[in-house]
N, C-alpha and C positions, 0 to 999 in steps of 0.2 A: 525406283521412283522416277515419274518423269517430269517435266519442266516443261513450259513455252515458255519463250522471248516473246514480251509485249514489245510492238513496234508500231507506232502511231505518226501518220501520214499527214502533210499540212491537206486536206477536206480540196481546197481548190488549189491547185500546182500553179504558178506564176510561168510566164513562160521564159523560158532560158534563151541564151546564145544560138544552142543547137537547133532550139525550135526557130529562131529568127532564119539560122542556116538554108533551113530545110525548108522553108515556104519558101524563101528566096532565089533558093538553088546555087546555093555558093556554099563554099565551106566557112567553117566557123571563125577562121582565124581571117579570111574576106569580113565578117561583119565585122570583127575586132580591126582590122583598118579603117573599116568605116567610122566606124563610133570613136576613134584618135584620130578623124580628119586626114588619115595619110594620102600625101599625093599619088600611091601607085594603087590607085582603083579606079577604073574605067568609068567616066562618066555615066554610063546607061546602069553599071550595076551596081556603082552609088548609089540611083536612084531606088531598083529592084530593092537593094538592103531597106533603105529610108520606107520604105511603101511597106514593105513586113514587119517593119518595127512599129508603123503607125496602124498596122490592119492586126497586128495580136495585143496592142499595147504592152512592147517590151518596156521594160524602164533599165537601162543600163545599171549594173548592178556593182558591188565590190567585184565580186567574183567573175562577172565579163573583165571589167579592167583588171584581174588577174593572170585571165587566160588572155588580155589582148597583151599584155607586156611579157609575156612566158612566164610568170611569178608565182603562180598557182603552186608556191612547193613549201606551204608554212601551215602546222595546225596553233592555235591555242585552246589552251584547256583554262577553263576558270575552275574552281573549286575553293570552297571554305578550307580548306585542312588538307596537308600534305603528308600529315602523319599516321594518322588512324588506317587501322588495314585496308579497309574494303576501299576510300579515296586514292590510297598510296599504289594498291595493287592496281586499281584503275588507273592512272599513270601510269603506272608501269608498261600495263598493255597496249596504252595510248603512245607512249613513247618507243617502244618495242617498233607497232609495227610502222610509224614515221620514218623509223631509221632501217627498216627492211628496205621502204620508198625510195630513199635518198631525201628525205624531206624532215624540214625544223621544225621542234616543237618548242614553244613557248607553254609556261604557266603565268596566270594571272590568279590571287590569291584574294578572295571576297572577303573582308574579315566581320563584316556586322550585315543586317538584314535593314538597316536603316535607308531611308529614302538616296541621301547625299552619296553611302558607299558603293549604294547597287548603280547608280547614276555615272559613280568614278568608272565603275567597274564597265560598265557598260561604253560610257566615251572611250573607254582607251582599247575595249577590242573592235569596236566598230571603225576606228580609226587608225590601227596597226596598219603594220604593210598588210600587203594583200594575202588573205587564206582563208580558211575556216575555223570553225568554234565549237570545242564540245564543253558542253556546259554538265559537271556533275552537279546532279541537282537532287542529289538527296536528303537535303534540309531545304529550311528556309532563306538562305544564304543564295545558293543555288538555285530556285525556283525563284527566285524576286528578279536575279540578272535575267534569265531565260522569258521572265514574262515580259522583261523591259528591253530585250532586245530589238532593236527596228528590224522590220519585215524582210527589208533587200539583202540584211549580213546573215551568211548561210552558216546557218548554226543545226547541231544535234544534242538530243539531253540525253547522258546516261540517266535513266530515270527511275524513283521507286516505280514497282508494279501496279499500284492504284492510284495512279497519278492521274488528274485529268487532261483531257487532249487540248493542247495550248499551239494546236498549231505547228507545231514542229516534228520532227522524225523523230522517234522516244526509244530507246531500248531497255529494256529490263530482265532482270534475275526474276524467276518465278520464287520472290519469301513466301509467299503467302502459304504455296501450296508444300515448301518444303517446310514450315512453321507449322501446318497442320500433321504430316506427317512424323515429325520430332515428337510433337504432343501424343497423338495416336501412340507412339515407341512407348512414353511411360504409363500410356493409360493401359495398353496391352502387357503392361508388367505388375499391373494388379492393382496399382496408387490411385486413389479416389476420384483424386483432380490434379490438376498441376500449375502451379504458382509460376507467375511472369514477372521478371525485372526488364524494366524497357529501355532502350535506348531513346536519347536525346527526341532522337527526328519522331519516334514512332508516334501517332496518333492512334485513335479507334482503328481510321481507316488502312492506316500503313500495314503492309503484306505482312509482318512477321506477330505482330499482334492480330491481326483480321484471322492468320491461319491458328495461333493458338484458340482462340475465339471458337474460329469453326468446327475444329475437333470436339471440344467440350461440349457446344451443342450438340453435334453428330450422336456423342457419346450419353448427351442428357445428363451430363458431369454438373458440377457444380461452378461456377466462375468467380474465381476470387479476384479481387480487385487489383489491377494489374499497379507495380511498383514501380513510378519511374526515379531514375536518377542520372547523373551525370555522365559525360566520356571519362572521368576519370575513376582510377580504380576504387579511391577513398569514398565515393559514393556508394559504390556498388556494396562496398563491405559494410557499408550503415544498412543500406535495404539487407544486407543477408542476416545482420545483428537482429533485426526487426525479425524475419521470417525463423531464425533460432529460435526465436523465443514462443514462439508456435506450435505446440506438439504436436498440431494433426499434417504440419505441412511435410511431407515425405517426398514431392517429386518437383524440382525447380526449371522454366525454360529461362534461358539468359539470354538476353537481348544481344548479344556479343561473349566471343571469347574473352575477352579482358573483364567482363562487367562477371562471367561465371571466375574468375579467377580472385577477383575482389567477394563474393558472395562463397564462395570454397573459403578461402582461409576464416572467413564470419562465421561458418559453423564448426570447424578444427576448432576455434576458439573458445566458442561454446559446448564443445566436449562431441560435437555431433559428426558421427562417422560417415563419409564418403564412400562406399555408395549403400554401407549398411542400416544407417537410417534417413539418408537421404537421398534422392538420384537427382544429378545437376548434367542437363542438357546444353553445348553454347551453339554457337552460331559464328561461320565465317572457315574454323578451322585455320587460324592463323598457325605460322612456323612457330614449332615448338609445343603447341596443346597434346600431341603424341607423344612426348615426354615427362610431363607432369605425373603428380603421385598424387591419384589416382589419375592414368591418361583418359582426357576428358573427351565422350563425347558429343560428335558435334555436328553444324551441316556444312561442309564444306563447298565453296560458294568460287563461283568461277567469275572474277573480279579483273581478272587479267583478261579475259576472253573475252571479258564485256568492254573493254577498255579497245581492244581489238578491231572489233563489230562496228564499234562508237566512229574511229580511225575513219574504216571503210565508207562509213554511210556520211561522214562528212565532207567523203572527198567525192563524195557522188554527189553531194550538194553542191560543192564547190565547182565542181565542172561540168552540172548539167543532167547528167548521167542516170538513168531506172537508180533506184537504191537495191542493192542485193540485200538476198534473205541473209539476218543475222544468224550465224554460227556459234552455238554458245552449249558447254557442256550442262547438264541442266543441274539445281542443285543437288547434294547424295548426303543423306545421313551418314554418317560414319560412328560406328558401334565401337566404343574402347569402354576403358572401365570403371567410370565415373556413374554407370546405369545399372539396375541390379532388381529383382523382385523386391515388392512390397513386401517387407518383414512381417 
C-alpha cells in the first residue's frame, strides 16, 4: 500500500531575514544588527539593509528577533490531548527530534474550542520566548488556535489529510487512502459491507471515514450509517452493544484502536465470535494490539515520523529556510487475526 504526505504551502511566502540579506548583500546576522539598532554597522550598509526592508516590505518578525539574539533554539507544540496515541506519539517525534537538535520543547495544552481558550492559547505561544509552533490540529481544538494564530508567528500544523489550506505549511498521514484499503481487506473477504464506529474529530470529510466511504462506493457496497462515539472506551462498547444486535453486521472498521477494543469486548458479551462471526479492523496499531485475543488487525500509522517531518518544517520556518520534502513511512495494513472469511 502506498501513502502521500499532504503538505500545504502558505500561496504568497512573506519575505524572511535571508531574503532582506540577499537583496542587500550582507549576511543575515548584518540585518539582525540592524533591526536591534547595534552600533557595529557601517553607516552606508545601515542604510543598504533599511532600503531592502522598505523595497520587499519585510516586517520584522518573532523569528528575525530569534535568529537576531542566537535564540532560535525552542519548538512549542500546542495540542488538545497528551494522551491519546496518535497526539502522544506525535510528541513524541516532535520531542525526539528537538533533542537530536540540542533544542527545547515546550507543550502548550488547548483544553476547549471556545473563543476565550483558543485566544489564551494563542497569546501565550505568540508571546513565548522566541521559536516555532507546531500545532496538532486534528480536532477542532487544534484548527481554531492555527486559524487564530497571527501571520508573523511561524507556525506548522500536523494536519488531518482533508484539511483545507489555512495558509500554513500542513503535514499529513494519507487516512484516507489507508481507510479505503482496510475496507477493501473485509470486502475482499466476502462480508457485504462493512460497518464504521468513528472517532470524535471524524466528519464526512475526514480521511478515515472519506476512505471507508470510498471503497463501498468503488465496491457498490451498501453504506450503513456510520457510528460515532467518544475517546473513551465506554462509548465504544455502547456502539459495538448496538451493532451485536444486528445479525447482518459481519465486518466492523474502528475509528481507533481503543474504540475496536471497546466494540471487541460488546460482541464477546453478546455471545459473538471474533473473527468467526465478526471481522473487526482498528486503526493506529497502538502498543500492545499484537497481543490481544484475537490480535487485531489494524493500520499502523507513522505518528512519530509525522511528529518528525512537523519538527523539521518548523524550523525551516523559523529560520527562513526552503521547507524540505516530508519523510513519512506511509500508512500499512497489518493482517493479524481479528479478520477472517465471511461465514
Amino acid at each position: 500500500m502506498t501513502s502521500t504526505p499532504r503538505r500545504v504551502s502558505r500561496d504568497t511566502a512573506m519575505p524572511s531575514i535571508r531574503d532582506v540579506a540577499a537583496a542587500a548583500g550582507v549576511s543575515y546576522q548584518t540585518v539582525s544588527r540592524v533591526l536591534n539598532e547595534s552600533p557595529r554597522v557601517r553607516p552606508e550598509t545601515r542604510t543598504a539593509v533599511l532600503a531592502a526592508i522598505e523595497r520587499l516590505g519585510f516586517r520584522p518578525s518573532r523569528a528575525a528577533r530569534a535568529l537576531s539574539l542566537g535564540r532560535a533554539r525552542g519548538i512549542t507544540a500546542v495540542t488538545s490531548n497528551t494522551v491519546l496515541y496518535g497526539y502522544a506519539a506525535t510528541l513524541q517525534g516532535l520531542e525526539e527530534a528537538a533533542r537530536a537538535e540540542g533544542m527545547a520543547m515546550g507543550v502548550r495544552v488547548v483544553e476547549s474550542a471556545e473563543p476565550a481558550e483558543v485566544k489564551q492559547t494563542v497569546d501565550y505561544v505568540s508571546d513565548a520566548s522566541a521559536g516555532g509552533v507546531v500545532v496538532i490540529a486534528f480536532d477542532a481544538m487544534g484548527v481554531g488556535v492555527l486559524e487564530a494564530l497571527p501571520e508573523h508567528v511561524p507556525a506548522v500544523a500536523a494536519a488531518e489529510p482533508n484539511a483545507p489550506d489555512r495558509g500554513r505549511v500542513a503535514i499529513a498521514l494519507d487516512e484516507r487512502r489507508a481507510a479505503a484499503d482496510a475496507t477493501r481487506h473485509l470486502l475482499e473477504l466476502g462480508h457485504r459491507t462493512v460497518h464504521h464506529v468513528a472517532i470524535p474529530s471524524e466528519g464526512l470529510a475526514g480521511g478515515r471515514q472519506a476512505g471507508w466511504r470510498d471503497a463501498l462506493t468503488e465496491a457498490r457496497a451498501q453504506i450503513p450509517e456510520a457510528l460515532a462515539c467518544g475517546w473513551d472506551i465506554a462509548s465504544a462498547y455502547t456502539a459495538g452493544r448496538r451493532l451485536a444486535a444486528e445479525p447482518d453486521v459481519t465486518a466492523i472498521l474502528c475509528g481507533n484502536d481503543d474504540i475496536a477494543q471497546g466494540v471487541r469486548r460488546a460482541l464477546y458479551d453478546a455471545g459473538k465470535d471474533v473473527p468467526g462471526d465478526v471481522s473487526i479492523v482498528g486503526f493506529d496499531d497502538i502498543p500492545g494490539s499484537a497481543y490481544w485475543t484475537p490480535a487485531l488487525t489494524t493500520v499502523r500509522m507513522d505518528f512519530v515520523g509525522l511528529g518528525r517531518a512537523c519538527f523539521r518544517a518548523a524550523v525551516a520556518e523559523l529560520t527562513g529556510q526552503a521547507q524540505p520534502e516530508p519523510a513519512l513511512t506511509p500508512p500499512t495494513l497489518v493482517l493479524r487475526e481479528s479478520t477472517a472469511p465471511r461465514s
